[in-house]
N, C-alpha and C positions, 0 to 999 in steps of 0.2 A: 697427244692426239685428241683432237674434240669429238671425233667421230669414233666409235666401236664397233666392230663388227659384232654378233650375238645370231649362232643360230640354232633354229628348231626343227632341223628337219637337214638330211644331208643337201638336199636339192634347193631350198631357200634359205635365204641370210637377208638376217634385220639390222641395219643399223641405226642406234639409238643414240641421241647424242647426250654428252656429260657437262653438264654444267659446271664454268670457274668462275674464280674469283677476279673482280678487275684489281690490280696490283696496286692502283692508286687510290680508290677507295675502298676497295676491300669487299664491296657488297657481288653478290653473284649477278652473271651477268647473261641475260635472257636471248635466245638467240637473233633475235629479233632488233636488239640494242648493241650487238660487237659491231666494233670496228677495230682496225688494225692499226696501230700506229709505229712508223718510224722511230725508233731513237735517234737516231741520227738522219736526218731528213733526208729521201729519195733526192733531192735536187743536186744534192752533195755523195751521192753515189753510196748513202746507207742503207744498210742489207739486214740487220734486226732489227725484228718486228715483235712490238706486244700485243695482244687481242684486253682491250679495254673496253669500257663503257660508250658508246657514240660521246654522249653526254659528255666524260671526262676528256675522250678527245678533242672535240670543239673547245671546249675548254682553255685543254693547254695552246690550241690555235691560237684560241683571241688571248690571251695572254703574254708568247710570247711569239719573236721572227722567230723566219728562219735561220739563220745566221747564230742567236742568241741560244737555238736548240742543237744548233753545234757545237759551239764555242764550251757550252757550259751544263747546259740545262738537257744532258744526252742519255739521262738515268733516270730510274722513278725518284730514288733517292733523293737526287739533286732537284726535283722536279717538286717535292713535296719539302724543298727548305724553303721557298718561294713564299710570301706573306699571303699574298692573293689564292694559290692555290694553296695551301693551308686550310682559308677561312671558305673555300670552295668547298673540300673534303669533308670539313667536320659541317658544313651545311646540307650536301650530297646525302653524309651518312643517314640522315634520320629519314630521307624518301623512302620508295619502295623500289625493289631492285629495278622493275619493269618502267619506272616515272621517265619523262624524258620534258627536257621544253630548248628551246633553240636559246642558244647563248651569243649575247650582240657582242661584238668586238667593240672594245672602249677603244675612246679616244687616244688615249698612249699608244696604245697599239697603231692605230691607224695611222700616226704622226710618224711613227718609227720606220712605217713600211715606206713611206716617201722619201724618194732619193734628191 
């Protein structure tokens, strides 16, 4: 749970919240930068959820479909065998947890999504 209750007093309660780690890059993640991501993508009727970085999940967007997040790529694991997201991670590491900039979806990507 992200959220703790903590109180001081019988009649008031504080809740403070706990900061984690994002799974795929590891750095802590600001509440301000979660987002939630599907393993197995809502359009296919999946029901676990990670709280990652925005940042990493735009990420794994432009990187892969939906279909490819299915099929294969439905674990952090499997998600970090990936060449692209690799050299994402180990470039991600060295910001600061709070860093954020919008990730353009390449061209493979955009080629794959057309039917």
């Amino acid at each position: 749970q992200r959220w703790i209750a903590s109180t001081n007093t019988k009649v008031t309660m504080r809740y403070t919240y706990q900061m984690i780690n994002c799974p795929l890059c590891n750095r802590e993640i600001p509440k301000a930068h979660e987002s939630k991501h599907h393993l197995k993508p809502k359009t296919f009727k999946g029901t676990e959820i990670v709280v990652i970085h925005k940042l990493c999940h735009n990420k794994i967007h432009s990187v892969f479909t939906e279909r490819e997040l299915l099929k294969y790529y439905h674990t952090i694991e499997r998600l970090l065998e990936n060449s692209d997201m690799q050299a994402f991670v180990k470039w991600v590491a060295k910001k600061e947890p709070a860093f954020y900039s919008k990730t353009k979806a390449t061209n493979d990507h955009k080629r794959k999504r057309r039917r």
